[in-house]
Residue frames relative to the residue before (quaternion, step in Angstrom):
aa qw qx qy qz dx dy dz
X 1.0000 0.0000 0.0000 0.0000 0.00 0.00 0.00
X 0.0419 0.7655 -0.6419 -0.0147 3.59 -1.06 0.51
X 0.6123 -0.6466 0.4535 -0.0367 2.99 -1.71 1.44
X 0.3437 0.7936 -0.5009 0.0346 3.40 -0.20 0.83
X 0.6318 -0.6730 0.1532 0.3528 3.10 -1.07 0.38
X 0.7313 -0.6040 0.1004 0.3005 4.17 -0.02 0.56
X 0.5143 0.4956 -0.1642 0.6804 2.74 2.14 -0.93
X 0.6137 0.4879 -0.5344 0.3158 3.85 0.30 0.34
X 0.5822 -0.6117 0.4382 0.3081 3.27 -0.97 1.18
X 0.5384 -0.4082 0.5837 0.4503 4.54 -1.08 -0.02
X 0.7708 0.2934 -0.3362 0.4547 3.63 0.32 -0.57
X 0.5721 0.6254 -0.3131 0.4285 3.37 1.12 0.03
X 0.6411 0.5633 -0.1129 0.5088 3.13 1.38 -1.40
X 0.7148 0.3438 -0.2976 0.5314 3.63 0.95 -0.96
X 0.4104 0.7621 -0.2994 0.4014 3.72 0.94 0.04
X 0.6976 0.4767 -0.0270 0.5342 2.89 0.82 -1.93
X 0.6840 0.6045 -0.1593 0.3758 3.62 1.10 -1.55
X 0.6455 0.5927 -0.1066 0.4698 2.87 1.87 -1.09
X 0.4021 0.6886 -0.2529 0.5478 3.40 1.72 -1.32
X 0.9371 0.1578 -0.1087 0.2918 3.18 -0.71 -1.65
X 0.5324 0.5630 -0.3836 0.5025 3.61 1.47 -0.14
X 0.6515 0.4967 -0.3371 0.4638 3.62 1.07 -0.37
X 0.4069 0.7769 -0.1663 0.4508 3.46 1.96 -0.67
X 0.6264 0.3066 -0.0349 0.7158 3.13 0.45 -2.00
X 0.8721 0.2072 -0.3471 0.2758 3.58 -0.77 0.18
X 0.5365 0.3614 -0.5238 0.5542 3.59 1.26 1.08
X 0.3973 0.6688 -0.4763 0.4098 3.52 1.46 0.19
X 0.7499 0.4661 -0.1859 0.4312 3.04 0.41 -2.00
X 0.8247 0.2981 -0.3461 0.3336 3.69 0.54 -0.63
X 0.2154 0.7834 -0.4603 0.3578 3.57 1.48 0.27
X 0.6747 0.3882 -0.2260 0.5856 3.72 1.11 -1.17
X 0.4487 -0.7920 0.4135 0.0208 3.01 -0.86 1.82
X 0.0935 -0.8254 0.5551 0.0419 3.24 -0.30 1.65
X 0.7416 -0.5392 0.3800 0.1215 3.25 -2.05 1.35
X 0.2993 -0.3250 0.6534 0.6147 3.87 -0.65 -0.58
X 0.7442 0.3568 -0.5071 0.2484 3.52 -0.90 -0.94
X 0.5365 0.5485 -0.3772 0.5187 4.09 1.30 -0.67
X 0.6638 0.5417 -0.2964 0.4220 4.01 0.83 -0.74
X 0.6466 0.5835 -0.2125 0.4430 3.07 0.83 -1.36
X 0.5656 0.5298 -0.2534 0.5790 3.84 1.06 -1.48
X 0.8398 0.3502 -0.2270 0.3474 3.32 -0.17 -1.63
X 0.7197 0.4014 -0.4206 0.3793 3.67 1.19 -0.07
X 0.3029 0.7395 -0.3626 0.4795 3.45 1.83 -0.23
X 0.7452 0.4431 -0.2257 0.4443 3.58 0.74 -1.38
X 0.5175 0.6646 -0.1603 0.5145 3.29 1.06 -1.61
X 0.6753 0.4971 -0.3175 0.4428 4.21 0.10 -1.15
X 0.6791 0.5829 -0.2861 0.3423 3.26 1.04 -2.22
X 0.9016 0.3193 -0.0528 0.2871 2.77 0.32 -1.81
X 0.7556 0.1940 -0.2611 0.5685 3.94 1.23 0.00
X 0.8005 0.2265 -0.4113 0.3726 3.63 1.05 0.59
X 0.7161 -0.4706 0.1737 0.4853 3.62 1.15 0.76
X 0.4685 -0.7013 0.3381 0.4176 3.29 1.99 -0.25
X 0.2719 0.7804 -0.4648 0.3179 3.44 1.80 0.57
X 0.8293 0.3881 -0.2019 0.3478 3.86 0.43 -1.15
X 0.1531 -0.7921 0.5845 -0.0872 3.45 0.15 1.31
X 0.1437 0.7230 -0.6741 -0.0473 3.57 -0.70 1.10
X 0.7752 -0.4749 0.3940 0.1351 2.75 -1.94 0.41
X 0.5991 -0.3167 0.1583 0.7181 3.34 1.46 -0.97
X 0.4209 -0.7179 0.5540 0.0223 2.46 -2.14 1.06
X 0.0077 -0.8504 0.5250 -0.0342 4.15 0.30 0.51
X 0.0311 -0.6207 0.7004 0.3510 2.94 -1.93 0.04
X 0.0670 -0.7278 0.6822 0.0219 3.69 -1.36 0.39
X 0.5465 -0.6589 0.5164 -0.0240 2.49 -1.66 1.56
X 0.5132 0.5270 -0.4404 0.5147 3.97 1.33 0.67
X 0.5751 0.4202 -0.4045 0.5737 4.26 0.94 0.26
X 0.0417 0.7110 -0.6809 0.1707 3.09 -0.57 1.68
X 0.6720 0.4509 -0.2638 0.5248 3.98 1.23 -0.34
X 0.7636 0.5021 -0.1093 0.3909 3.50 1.41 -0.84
X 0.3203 -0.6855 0.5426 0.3649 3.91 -0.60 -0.24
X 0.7868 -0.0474 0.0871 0.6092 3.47 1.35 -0.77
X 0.0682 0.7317 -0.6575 -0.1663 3.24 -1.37 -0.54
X 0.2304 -0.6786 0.6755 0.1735 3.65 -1.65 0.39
X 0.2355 -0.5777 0.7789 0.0636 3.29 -1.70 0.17
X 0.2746 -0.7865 0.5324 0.1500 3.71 0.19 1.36
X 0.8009 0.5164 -0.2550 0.1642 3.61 0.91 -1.32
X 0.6973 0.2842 -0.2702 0.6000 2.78 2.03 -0.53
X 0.5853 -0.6082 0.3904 0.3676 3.57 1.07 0.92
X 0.5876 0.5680 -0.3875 0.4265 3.67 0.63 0.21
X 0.3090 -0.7233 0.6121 -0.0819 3.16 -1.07 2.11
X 0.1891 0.7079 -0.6772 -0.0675 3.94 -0.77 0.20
X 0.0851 -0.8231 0.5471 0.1266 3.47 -1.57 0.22
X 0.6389 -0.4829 0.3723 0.4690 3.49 -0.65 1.24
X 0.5590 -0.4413 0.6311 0.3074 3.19 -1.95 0.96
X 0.7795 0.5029 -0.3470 0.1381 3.59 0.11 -1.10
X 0.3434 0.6434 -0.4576 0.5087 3.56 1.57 0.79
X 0.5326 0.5160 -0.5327 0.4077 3.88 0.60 -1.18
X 0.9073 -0.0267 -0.3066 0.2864 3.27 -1.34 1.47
X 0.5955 0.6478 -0.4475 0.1595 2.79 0.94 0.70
X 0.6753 -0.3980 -0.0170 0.6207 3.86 0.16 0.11
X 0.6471 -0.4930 0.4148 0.4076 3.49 -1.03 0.31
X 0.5772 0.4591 -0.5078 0.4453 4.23 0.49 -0.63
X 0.7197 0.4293 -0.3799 0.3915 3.72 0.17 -1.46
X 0.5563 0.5186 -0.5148 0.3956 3.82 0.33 -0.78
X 0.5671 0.6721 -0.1913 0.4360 3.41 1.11 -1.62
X 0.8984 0.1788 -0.1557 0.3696 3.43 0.35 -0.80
X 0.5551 0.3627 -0.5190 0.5394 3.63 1.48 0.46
X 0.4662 0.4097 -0.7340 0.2759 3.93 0.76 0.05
X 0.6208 0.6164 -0.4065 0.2634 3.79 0.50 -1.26
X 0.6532 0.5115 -0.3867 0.4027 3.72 1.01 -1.04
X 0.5909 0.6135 -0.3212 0.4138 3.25 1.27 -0.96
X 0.6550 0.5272 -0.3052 0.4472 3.52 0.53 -1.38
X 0.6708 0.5691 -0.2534 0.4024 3.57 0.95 -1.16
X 0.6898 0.3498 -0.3467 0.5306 3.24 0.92 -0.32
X 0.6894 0.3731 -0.4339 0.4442 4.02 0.49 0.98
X 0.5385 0.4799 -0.4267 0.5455 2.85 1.46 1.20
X 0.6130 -0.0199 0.0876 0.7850 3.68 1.46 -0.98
X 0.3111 -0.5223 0.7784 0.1562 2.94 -2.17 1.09
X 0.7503 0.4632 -0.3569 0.3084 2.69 -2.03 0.48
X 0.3398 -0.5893 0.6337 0.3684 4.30 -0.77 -0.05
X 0.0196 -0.8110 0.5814 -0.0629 3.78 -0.15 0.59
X 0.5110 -0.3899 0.6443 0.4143 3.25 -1.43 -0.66
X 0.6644 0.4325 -0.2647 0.5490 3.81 0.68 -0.75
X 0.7345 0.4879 -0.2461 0.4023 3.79 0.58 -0.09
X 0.5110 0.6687 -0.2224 0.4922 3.27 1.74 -1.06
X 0.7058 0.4637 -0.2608 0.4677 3.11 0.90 -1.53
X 0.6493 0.4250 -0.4964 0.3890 3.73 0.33 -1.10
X 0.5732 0.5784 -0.3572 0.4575 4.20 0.73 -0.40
X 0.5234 0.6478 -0.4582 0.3105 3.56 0.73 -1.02
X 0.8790 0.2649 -0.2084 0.3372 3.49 0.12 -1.34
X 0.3921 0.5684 -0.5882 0.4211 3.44 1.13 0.95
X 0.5644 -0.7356 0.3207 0.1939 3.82 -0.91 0.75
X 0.7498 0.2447 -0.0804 0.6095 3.05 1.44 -1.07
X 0.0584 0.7760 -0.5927 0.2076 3.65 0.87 1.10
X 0.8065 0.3520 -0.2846 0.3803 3.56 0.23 -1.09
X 0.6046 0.5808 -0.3439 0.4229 3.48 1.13 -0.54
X 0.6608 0.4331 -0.4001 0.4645 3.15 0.78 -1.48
X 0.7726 0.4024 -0.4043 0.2788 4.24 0.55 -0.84
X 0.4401 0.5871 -0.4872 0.4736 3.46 1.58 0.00
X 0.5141 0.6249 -0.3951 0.4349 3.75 0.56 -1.18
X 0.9349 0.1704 -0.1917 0.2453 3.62 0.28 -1.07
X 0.4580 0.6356 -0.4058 0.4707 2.77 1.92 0.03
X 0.6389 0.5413 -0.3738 0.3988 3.51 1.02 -0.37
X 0.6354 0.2998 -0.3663 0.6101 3.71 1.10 -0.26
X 0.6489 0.2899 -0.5732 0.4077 3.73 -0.01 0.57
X 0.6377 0.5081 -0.4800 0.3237 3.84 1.11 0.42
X 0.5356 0.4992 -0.3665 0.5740 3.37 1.71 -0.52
X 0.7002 0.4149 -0.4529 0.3639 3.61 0.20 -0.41
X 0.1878 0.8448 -0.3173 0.3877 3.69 1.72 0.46
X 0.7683 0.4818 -0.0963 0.4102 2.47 -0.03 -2.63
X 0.7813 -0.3718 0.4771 0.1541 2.53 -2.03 1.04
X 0.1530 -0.6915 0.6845 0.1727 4.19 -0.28 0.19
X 0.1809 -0.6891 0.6816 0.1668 3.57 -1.32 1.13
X 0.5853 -0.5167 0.4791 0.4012 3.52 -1.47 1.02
X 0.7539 -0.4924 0.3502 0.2578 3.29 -1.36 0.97
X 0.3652 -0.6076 0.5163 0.4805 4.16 -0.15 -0.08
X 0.5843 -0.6628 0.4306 0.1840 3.14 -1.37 0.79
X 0.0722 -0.8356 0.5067 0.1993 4.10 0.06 0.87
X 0.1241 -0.7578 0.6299 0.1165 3.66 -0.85 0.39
């Protein structure tokens, strides 16, 4: 249950709902999860948004995907996913294991892939989410302020 205050408007309230759920889930993934935590969490992930059809072989992260979020290898069923996700919220982690998983069911970004993604919920967010840190990782870097 959560408490708010009475005067806040439904658009105010789902706002706010939004805030702290976005909160709690850079919390929750802050705690550093194993292959053996990957492996589970895509096990879970298959069941429950692809019928439980994509069975990989192993799950990893590795530090050599500096251009990527992930990648699979359908033939030997083996999914890995860039360190550079550890902390970030728990959906996106969530939704490139799924891209990943999706792609040992269909190669390619199809029409026939999209769909197996559709019935995850936060698909578009989580790909806005990263398109937004490959746009800041863009930006110009200002020189550091000057300490005296």
């Amino acid at each position: 249950m959560v408490l708010i205050p009475a005067r806040m408007s439904e658009a105010e309230e789902q706002r706010w709902v939004t805030v702290m759920l976005d909160k709690l889930a850079a919390q929750e993934s802050k705690r550093m999860l194993g292959d053996g935590d990957l492996a589970e969490r895509a096990g879970r992930l298959a069941g429950q948004f692809l019928g439980g059809r994509a069975h990989p072989a192993s799950v990893r992260w590795v530090t050599n995907q500096n251009t990527r979020w992930g990648s699979c290898t359908p033939a030997e069923g083996s999914i890995r996913l860039s360190h550079r996700l550890q902390g970030m919220p728990e959906y996106v982690i969530d939704y490139v294991l799924l891209h990943e998983l999706a792609h040992l069911l269909v190669p390619g970004h199809g029409p026939e892939f999209w769909q197996l993604l559709e019935s995850y919920p936060r698909t578009e967010r989580a790909r806005g989410y990263l398109e937004g840190v490959v746009a800041a990782d863009r930006l110009p870097h200002l020189p550091a302020a000057r300490r005296e």
